[in-house]
C-alpha positions as CSV (number, residue, x, y, z in Angstrom):
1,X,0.0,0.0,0.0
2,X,2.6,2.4,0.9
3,X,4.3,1.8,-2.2
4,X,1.6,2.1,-4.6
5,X,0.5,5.3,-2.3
6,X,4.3,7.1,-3.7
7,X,4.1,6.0,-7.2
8,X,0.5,7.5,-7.0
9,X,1.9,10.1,-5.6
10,X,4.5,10.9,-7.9
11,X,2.2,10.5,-11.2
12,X,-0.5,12.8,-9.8
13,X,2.8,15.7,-9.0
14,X,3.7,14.8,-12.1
15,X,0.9,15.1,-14.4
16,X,-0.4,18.3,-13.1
17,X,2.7,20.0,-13.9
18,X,3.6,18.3,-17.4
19,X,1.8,21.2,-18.8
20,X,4.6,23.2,-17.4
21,X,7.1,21.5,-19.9
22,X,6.2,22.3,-22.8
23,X,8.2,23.8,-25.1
24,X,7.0,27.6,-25.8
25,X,5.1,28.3,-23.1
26,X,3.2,31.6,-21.4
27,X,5.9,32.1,-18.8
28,X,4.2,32.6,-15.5
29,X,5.9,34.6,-12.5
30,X,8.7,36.1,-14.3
31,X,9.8,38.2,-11.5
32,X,9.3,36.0,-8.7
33,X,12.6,35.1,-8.7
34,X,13.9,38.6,-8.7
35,X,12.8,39.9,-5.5
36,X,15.6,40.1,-1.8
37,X,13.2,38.5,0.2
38,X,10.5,36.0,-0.6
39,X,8.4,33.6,1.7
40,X,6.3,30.8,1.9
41,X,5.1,27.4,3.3
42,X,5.4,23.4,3.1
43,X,3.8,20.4,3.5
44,X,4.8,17.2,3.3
45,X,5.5,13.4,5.2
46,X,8.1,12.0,6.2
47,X,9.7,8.4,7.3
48,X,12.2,8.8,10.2
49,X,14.6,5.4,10.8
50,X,17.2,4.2,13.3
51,X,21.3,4.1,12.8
52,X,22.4,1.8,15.7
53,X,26.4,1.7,16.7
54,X,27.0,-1.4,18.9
55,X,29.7,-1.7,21.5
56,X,30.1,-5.6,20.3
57,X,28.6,-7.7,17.7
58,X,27.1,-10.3,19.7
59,X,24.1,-11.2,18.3
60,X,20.8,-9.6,16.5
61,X,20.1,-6.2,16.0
62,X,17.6,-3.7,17.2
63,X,14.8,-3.9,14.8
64,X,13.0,-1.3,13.5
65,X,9.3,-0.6,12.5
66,X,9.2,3.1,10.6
67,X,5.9,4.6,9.4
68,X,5.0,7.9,8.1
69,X,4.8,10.9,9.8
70,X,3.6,14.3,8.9
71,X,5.9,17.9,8.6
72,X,4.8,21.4,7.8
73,X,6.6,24.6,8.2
74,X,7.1,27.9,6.7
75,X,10.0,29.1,4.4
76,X,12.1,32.6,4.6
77,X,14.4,33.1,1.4
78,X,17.2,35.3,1.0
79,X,18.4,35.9,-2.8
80,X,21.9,35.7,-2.8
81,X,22.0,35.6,-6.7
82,X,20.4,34.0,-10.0
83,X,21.3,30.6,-8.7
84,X,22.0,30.7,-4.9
85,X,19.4,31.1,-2.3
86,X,19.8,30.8,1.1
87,X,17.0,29.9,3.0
88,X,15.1,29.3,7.0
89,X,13.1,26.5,7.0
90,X,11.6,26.4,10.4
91,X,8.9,23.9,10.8
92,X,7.1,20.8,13.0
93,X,7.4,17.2,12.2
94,X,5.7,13.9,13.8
95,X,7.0,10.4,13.2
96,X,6.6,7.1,15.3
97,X,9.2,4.7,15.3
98,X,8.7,0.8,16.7
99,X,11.6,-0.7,18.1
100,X,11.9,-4.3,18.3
101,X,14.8,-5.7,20.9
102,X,16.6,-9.0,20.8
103,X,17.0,-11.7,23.7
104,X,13.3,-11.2,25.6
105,X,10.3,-13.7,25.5
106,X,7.5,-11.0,26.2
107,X,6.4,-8.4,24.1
108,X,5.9,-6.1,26.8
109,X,9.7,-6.1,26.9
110,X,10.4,-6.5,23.5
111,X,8.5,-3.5,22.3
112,X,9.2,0.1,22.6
113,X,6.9,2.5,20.4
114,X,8.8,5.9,20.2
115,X,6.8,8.5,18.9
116,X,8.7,11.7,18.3
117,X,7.5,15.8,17.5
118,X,10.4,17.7,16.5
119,X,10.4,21.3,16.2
120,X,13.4,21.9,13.4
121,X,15.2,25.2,12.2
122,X,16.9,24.1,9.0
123,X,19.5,26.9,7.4
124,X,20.2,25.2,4.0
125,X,21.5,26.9,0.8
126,X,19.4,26.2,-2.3
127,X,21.8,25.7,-6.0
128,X,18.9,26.5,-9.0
129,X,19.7,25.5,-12.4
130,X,18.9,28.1,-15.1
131,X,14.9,28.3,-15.6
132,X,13.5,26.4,-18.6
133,X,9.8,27.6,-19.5
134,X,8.1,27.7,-16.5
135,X,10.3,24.8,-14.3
136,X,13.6,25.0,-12.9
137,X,15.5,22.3,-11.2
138,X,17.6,22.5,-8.4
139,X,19.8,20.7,-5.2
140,X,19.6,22.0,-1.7
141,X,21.5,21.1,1.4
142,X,22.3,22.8,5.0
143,X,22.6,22.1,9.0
144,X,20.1,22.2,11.4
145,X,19.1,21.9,14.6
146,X,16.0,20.7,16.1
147,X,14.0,19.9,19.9
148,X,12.5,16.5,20.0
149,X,9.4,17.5,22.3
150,X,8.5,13.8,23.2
151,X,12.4,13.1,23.8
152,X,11.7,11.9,28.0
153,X,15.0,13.0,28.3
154,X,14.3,14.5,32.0
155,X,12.3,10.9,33.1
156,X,13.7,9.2,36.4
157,X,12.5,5.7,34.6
158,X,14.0,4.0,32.0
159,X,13.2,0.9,29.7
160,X,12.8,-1.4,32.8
161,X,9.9,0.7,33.9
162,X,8.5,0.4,29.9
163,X,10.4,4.1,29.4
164,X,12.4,4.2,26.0
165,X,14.0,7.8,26.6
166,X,16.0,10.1,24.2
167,X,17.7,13.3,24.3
168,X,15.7,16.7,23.5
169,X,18.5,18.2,21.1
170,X,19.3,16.8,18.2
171,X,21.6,18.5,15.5
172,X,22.1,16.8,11.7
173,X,22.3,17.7,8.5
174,X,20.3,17.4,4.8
175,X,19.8,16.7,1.6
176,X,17.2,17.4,-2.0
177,X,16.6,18.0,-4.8
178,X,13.9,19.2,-6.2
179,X,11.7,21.2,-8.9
180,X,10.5,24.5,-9.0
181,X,7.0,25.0,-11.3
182,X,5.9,28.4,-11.9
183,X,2.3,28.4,-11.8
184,X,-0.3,31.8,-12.7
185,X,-0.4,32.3,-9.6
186,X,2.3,30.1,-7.1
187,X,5.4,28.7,-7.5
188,X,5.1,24.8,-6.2
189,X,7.7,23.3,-5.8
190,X,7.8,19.2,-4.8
191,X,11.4,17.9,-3.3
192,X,12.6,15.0,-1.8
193,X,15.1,15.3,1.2
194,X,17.3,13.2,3.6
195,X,18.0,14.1,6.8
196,X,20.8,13.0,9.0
197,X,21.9,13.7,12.7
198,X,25.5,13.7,14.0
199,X,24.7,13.6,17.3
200,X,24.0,10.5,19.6
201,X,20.0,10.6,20.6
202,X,19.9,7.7,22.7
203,X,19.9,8.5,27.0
204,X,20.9,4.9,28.5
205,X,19.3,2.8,31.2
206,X,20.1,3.4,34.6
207,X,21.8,0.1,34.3
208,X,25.1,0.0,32.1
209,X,24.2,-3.7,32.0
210,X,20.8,-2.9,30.7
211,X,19.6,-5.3,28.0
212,X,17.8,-2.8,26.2
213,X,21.1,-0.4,25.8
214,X,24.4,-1.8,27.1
215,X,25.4,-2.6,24.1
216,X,24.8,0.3,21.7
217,X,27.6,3.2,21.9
218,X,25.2,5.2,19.6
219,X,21.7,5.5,18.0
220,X,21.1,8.4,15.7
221,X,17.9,9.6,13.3
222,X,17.9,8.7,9.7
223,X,15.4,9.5,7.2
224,X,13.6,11.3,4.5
225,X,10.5,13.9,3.9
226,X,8.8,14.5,0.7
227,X,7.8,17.9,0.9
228,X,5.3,20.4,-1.6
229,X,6.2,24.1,-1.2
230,X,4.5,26.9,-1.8
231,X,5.7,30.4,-2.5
């Protein structure tokens, strides 16, 4: 379902805009590139995974159950010149991660649902291709920053009391690419991103012996959002 949901997806994004392509058309928008300052807003899902480090390789590893999440935010833009942007994405995103854990006989043990609302603030710099017609293509990529608001990060229990916890601030990077289609009256623009922490989200049990995390040095976010823009 989920992957008949995406190529759905994708044909519907792309057959609206075809009309975009063609090859003399009524440009639409001409100076909306032009201006200092321009702003807008997103939309889009997203499906966040696990990257688990282990202290030894001693037997299976943490499984994990992704499905898809929700992210919306607003856009500032900054022209730097014809091709260069640099731009604030500040937004909110929910995702819910299952974890599955080796070695226990219950699933009350086994079983850790992680659900997850990030507040983000993405500074990325956007690298446009020269327009062509009424689309232009183009790669983004930046740093951010974001506060995981379900993190438990404070919480005295810990996955013997059923308590999976993480830390609140998380800092990464991403990826895109995307296409920008100049509408009469919009510019939409659908990308496809991959985001990437760099720092360790995973607070460990009480216990350094815990079975749950003794043996993982690190655990960080991996993922991607497919996000429609408006501007």
């Amino acid at each position: 379902m989920r992957n008949i949901f995406l190529v759905g997806l994708i044909l519907l994004v792309g057959s609206s805009s075809m009309a975009q392509f063609n090859s003399d058309p009524i440009l639409n928008l001409q100076n909306e590139d032009k201006r200092f300052l321009n702003w807008g807003y997103y939309l889009g899902f997203n499906q966040y995974d696990f990257q688990f480090e282990y202290a030894n390789d001693i037997g299976q590893d943490v499984l994990v159950d992704k499905s898809f999440g929700f992210n919306v935010g607003l856009i500032g833009e900054m022209r730097i010149n014809e091709f260069l942007d640099a731009r604030f994405e500040p937004g909110l995103l929910y995702t819910a991660r299952t974890l599955g854990f080796p070695g226990f006989t219950t699933e009350v043990d086994a079983i850790r649902e992680v659900k997850s609302t990030y507040i983000r603030f993405p500074l990325l710099l956007k690298v446009s291709a020269r327009r062509f017609g009424n689309w232009k293509p183009y790669v983004t990529g930046g740093l951010y920053t974001s506060m995981n608001l379900g993190s438990k990060e404070d919480s005295l229990d810990d996955n013997s009391s059923g308590e999976f916890r993480m830390k609140k601030n998380v800092y990464g990077y991403e990826l895109g690419f995307g296409i920008d289609i100049y509408t009469e009256y919009f510019k939409f623009s659908p990308s496809i991103r991959g985001v990437f922490a760099l720092t360790d989200e995973l607070v460990p049990d009480n216990d350094p012996n815990s079975p749950w995390t003794g043996n993982i040095n690190a655990m960080r976010t991996r993922g991607f959002f497919i996000n429609f823009t408006f501007e």
